[in-house]
N, CA, C and O atoms as a GROMACS GRO file, in nm:
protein
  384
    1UNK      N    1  -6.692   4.082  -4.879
    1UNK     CA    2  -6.570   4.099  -4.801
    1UNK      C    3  -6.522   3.961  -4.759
    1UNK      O    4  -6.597   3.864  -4.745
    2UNK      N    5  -6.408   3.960  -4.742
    2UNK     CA    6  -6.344   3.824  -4.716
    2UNK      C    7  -6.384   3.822  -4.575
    2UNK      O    8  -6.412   3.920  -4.506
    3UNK      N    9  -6.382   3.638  -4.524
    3UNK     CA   10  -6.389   3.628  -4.375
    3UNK      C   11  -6.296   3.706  -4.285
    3UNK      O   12  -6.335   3.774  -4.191
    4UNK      N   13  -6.175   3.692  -4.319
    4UNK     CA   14  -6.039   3.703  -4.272
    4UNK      C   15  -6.056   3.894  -4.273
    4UNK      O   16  -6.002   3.930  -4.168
    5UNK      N   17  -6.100   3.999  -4.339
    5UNK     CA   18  -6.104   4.104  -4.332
    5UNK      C   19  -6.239   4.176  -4.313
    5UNK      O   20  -6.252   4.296  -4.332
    6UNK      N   21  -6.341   4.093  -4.273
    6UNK     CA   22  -6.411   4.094  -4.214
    6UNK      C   23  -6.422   4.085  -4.082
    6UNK      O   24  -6.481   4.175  -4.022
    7UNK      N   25  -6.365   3.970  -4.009
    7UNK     CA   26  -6.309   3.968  -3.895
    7UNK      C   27  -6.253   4.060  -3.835
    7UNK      O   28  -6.312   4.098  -3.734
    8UNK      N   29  -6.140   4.122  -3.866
    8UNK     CA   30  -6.020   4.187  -3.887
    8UNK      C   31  -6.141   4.367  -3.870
    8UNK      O   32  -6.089   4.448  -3.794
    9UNK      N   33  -6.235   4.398  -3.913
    9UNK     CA   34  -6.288   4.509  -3.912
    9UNK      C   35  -6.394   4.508  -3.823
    9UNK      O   36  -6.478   4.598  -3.810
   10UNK      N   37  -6.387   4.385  -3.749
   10UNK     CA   38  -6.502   4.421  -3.634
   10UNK      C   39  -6.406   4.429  -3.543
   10UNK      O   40  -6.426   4.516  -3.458
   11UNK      N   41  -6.255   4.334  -3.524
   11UNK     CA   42  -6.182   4.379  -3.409
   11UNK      C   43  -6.185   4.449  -3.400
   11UNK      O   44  -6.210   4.457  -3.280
   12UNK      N   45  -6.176   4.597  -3.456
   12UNK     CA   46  -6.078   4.701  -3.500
   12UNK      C   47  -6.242   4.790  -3.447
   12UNK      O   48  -6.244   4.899  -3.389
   13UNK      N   49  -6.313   4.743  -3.470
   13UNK     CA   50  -6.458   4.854  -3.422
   13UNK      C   51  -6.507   4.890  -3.545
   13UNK      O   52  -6.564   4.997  -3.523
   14UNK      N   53  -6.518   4.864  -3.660
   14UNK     CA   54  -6.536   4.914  -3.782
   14UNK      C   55  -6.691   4.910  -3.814
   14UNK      O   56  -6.764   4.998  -3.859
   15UNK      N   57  -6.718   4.766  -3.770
   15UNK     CA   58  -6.830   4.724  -3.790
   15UNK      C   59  -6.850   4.643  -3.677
   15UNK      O   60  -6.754   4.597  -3.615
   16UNK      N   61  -7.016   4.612  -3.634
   16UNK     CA   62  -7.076   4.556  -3.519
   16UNK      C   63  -7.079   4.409  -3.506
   16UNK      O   64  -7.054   4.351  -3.400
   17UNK      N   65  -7.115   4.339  -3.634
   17UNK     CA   66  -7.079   4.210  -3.665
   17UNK      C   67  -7.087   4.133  -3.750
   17UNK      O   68  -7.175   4.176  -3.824
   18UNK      N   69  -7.045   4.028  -3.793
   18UNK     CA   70  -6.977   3.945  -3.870
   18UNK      C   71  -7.087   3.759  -3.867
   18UNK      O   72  -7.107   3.660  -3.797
   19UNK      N   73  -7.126   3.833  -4.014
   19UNK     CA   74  -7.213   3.659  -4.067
   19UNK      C   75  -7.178   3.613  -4.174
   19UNK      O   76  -7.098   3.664  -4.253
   20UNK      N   77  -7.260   3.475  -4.191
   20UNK     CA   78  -7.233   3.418  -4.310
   20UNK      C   79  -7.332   3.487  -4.408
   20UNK      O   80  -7.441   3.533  -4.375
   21UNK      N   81  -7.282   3.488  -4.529
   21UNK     CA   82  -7.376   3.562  -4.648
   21UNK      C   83  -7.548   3.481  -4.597
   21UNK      O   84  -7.642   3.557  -4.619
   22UNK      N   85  -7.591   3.334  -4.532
   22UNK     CA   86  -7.707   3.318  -4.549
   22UNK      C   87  -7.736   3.374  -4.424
   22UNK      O   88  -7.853   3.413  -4.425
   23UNK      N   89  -7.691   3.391  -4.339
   23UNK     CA   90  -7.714   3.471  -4.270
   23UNK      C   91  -7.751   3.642  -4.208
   23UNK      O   92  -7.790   3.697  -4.105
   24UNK      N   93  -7.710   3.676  -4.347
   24UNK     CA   94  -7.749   3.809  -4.365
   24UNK      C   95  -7.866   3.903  -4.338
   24UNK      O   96  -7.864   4.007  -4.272
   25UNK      N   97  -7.968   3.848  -4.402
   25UNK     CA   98  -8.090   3.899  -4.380
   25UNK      C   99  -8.170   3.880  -4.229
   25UNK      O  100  -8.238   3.961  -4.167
   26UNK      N  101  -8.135   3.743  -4.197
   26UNK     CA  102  -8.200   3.729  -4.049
   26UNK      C  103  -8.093   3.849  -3.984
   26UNK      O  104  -8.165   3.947  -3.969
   27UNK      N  105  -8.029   3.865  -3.964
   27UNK     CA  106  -7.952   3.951  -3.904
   27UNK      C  107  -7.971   4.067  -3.876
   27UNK      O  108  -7.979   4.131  -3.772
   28UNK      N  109  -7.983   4.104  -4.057
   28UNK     CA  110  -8.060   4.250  -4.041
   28UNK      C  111  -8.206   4.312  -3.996
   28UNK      O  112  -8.235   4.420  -3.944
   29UNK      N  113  -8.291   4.194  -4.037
   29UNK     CA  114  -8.390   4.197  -3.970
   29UNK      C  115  -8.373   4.216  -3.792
   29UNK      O  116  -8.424   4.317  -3.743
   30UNK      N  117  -8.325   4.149  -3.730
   30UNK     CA  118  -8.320   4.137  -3.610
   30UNK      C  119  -8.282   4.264  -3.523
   30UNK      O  120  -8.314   4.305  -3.412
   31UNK      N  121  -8.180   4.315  -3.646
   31UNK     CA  122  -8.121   4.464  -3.615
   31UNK      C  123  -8.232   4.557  -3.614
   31UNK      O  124  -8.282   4.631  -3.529
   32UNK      N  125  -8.261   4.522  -3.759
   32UNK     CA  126  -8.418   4.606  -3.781
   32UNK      C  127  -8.500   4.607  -3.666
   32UNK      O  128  -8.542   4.714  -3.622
   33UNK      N  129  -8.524   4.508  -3.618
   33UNK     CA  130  -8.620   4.507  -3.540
   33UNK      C  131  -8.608   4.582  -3.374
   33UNK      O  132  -8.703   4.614  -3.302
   34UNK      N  133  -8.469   4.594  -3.345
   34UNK     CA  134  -8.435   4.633  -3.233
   34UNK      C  135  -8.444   4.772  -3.228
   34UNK      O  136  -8.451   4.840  -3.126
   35UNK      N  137  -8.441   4.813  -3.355
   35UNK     CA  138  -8.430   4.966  -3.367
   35UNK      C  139  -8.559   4.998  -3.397
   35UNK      O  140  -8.564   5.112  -3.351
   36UNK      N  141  -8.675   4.974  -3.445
   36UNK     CA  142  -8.848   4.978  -3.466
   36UNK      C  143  -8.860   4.979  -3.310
   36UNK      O  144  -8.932   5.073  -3.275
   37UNK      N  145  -8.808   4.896  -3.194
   37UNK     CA  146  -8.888   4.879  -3.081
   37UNK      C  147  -8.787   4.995  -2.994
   37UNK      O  148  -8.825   4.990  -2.876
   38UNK      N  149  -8.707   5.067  -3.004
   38UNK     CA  150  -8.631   5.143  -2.931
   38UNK      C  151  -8.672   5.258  -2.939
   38UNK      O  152  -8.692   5.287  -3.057
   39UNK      N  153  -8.695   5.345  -2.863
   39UNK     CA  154  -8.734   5.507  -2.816
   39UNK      C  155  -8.734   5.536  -2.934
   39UNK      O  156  -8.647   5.479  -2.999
   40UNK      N  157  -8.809   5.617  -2.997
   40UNK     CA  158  -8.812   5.689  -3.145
   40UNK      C  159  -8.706   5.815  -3.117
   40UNK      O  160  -8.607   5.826  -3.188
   41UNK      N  161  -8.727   5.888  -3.035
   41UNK     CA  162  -8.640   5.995  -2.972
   41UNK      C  163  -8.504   5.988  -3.016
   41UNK      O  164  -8.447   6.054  -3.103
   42UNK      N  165  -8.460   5.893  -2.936
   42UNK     CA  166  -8.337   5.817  -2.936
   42UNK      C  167  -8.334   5.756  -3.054
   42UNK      O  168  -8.215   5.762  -3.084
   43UNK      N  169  -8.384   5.707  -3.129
   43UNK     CA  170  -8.310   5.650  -3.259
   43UNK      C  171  -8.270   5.818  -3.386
   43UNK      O  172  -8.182   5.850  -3.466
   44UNK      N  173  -8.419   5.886  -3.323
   44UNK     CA  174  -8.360   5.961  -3.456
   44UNK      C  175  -8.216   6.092  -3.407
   44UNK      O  176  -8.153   6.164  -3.485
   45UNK      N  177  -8.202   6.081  -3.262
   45UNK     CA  178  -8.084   6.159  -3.212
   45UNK      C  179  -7.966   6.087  -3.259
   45UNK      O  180  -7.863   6.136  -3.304
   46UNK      N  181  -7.999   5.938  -3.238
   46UNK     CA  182  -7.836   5.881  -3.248
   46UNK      C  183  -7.771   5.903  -3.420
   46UNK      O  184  -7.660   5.934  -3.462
   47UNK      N  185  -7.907   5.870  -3.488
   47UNK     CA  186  -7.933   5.889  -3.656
   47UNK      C  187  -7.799   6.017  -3.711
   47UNK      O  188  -7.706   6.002  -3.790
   48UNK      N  189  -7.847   6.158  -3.620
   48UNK     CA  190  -7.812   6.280  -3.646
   48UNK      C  191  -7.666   6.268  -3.623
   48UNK      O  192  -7.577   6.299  -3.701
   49UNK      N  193  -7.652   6.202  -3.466
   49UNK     CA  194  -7.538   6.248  -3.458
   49UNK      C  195  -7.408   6.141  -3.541
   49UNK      O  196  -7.291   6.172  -3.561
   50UNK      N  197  -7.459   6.047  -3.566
   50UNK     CA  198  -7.379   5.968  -3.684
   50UNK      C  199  -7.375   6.024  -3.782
   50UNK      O  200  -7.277   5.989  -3.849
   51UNK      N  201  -7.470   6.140  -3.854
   51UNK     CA  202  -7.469   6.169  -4.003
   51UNK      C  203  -7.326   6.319  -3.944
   51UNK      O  204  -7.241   6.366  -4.020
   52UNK      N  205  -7.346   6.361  -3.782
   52UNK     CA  206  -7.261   6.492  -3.820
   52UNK      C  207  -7.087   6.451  -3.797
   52UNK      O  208  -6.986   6.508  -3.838
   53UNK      N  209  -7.102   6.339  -3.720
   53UNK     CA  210  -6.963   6.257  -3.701
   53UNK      C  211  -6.896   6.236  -3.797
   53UNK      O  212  -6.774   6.243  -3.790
   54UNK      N  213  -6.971   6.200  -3.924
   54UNK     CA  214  -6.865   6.187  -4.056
   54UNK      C  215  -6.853   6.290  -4.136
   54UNK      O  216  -6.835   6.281  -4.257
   55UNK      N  217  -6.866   6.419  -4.055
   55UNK     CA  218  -6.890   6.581  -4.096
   55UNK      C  219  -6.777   6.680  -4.024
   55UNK      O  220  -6.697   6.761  -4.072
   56UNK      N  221  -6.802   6.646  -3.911
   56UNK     CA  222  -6.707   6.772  -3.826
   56UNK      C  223  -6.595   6.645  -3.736
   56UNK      O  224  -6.608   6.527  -3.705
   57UNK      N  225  -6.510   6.726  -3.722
   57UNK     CA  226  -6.376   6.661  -3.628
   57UNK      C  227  -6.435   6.603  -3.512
   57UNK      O  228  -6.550   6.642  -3.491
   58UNK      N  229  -6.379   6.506  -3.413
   58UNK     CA  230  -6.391   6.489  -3.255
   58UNK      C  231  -6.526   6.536  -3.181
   58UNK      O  232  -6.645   6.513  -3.164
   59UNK      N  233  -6.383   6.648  -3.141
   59UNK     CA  234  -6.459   6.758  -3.066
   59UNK      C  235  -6.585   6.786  -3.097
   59UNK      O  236  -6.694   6.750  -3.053
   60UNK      N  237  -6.548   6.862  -3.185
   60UNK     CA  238  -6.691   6.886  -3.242
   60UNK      C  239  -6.802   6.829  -3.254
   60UNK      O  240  -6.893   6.912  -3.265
   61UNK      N  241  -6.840   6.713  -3.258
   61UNK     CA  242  -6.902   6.615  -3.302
   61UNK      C  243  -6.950   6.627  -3.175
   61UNK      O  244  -7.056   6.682  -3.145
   62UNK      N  245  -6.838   6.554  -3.067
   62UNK     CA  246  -6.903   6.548  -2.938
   62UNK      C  247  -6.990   6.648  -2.846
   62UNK      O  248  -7.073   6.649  -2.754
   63UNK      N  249  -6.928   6.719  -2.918
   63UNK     CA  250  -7.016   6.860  -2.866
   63UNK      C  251  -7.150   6.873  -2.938
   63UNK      O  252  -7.253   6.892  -2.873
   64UNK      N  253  -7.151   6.862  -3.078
   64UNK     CA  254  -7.313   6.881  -3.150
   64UNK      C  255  -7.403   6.740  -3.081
   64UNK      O  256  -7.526   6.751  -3.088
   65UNK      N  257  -7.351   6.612  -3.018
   65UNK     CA  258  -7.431   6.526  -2.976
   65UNK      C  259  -7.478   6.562  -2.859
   65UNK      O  260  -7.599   6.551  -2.841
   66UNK      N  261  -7.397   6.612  -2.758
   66UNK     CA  262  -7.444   6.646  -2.644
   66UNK      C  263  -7.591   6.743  -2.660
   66UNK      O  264  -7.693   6.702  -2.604
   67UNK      N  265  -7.595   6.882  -2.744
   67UNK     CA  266  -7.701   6.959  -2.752
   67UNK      C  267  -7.786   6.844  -2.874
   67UNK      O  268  -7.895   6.893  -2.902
   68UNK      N  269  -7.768   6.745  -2.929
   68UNK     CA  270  -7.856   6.664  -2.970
   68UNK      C  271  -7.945   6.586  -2.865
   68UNK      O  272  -8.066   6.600  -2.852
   69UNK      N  273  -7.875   6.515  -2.804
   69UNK     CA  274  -7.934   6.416  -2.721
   69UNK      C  275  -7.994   6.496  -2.583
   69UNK      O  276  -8.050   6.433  -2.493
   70UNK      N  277  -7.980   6.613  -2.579
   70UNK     CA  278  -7.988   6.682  -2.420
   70UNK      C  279  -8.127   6.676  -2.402
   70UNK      O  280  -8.174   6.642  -2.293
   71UNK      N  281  -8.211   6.709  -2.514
   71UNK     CA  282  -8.386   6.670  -2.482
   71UNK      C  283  -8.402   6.553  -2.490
   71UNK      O  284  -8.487   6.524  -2.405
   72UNK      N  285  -8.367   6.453  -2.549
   72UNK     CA  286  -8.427   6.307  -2.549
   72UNK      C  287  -8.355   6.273  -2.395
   72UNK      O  288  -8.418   6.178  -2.348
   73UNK      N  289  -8.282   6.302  -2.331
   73UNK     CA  290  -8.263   6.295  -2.188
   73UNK      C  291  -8.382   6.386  -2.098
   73UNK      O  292  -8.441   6.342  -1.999
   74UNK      N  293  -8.396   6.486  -2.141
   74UNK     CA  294  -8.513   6.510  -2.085
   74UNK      C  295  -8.648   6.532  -2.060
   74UNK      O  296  -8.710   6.616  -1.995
   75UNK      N  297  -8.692   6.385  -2.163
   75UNK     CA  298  -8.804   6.372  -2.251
   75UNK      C  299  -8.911   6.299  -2.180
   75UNK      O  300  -8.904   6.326  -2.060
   76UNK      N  301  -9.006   6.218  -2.207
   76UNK     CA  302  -9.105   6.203  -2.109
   76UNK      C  303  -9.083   6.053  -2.141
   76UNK      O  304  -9.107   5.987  -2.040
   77UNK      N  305  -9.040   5.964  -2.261
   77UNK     CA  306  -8.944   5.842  -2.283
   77UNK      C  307  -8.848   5.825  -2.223
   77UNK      O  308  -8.832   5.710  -2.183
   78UNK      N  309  -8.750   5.918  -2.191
   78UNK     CA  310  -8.666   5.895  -2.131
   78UNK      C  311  -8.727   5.858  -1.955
   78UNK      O  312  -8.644   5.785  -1.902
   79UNK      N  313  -8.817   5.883  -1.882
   79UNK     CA  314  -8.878   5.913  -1.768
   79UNK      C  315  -8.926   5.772  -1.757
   79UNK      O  316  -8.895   5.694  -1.667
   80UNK      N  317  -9.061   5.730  -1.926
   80UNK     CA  318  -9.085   5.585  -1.908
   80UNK      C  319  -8.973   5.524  -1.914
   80UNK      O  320  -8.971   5.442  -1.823
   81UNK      N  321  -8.885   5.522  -1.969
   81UNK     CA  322  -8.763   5.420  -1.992
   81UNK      C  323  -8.665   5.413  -1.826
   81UNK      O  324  -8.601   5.312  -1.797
   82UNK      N  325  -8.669   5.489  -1.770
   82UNK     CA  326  -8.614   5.487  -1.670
   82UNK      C  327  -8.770   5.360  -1.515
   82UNK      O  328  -8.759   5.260  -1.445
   83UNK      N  329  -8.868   5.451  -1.543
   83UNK     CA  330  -8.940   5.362  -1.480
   83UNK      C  331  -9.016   5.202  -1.490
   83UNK      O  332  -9.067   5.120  -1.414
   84UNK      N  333  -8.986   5.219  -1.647
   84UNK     CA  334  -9.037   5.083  -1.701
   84UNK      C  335  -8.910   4.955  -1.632
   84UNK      O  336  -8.938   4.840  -1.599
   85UNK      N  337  -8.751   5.032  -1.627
   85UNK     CA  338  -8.648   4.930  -1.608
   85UNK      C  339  -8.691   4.911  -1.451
   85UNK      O  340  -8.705   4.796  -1.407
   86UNK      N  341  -8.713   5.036  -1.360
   86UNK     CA  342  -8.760   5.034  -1.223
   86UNK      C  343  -8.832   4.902  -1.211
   86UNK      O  344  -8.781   4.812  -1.145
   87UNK      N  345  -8.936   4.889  -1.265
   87UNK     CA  346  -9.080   4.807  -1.253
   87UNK      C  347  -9.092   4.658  -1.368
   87UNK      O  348  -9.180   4.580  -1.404
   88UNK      N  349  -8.927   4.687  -1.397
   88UNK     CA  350  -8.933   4.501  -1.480
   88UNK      C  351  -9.005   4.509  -1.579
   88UNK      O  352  -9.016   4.393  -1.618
   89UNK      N  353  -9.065   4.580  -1.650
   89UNK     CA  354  -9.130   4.599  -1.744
   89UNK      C  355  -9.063   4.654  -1.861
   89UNK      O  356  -8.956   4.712  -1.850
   90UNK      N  357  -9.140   4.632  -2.002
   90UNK     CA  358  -9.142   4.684  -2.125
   90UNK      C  359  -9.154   4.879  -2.133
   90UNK      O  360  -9.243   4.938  -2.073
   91UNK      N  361  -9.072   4.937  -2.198
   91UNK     CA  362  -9.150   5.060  -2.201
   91UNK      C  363  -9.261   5.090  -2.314
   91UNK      O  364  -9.262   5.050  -2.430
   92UNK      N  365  -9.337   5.157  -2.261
   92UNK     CA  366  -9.428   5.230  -2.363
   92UNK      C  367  -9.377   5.345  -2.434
   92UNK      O  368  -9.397   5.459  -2.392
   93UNK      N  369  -9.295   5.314  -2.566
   93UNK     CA  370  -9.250   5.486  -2.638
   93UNK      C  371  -9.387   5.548  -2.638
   93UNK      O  372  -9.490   5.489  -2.670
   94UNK      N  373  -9.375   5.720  -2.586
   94UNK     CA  374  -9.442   5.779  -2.709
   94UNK      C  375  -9.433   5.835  -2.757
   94UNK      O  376  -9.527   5.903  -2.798
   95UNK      N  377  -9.294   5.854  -2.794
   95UNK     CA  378  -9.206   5.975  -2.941
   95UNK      C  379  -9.261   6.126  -2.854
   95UNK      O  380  -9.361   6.188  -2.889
   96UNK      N  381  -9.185   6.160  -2.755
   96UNK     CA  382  -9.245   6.290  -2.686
   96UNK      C  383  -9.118   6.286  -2.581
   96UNK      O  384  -9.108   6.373  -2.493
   0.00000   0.00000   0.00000
């Protein structure tokens, strides 16, 4: 993709962000890596509700995320993740 429409598609929200081709891989890695250390819960809810977003309208969508995400809100990660930020600390996932 060109710089210039590359640019141009992260203004716009299209995409998250914008490197140089050698830059690529550190990038993704880094991405990679943020998503390996993030709530398992939560990665594979957000996963779903991106695959049904490019499936059903709006509404809809917003509505199948809500009954997606409603247990990983009331999950026992979600509980560490709330007390780990309490206590300055790292959380401990444990996919539960």
């Amino acid at each position: 993709m060109h710089q210039g429409r590359a640019v141009g598609a992260y203004e716009i929200g299209l995409i998250n962000h914008v490197v140089e081709s050698d830059q690529l891989m550190s990038k993704a890695m880094e991405i990679a890596y943020a998503i390996v250390n993030s709530a398992p819960l939560s990665v594979v809810a957000a996963r779903q509700v991106v695959q049904i977003a490019t499936e059903m309208g709006k509404t809809a969508a917003l509505d199948q995320a809500y009954e997606i995400f409603k247990p990983v809100y009331e999950s026992e990660d979600a509980r560490e993740g709330a007390r780990a930020f309490r206590e300055k600390r790292s959380p401990k996932w444990l996919g539960r």
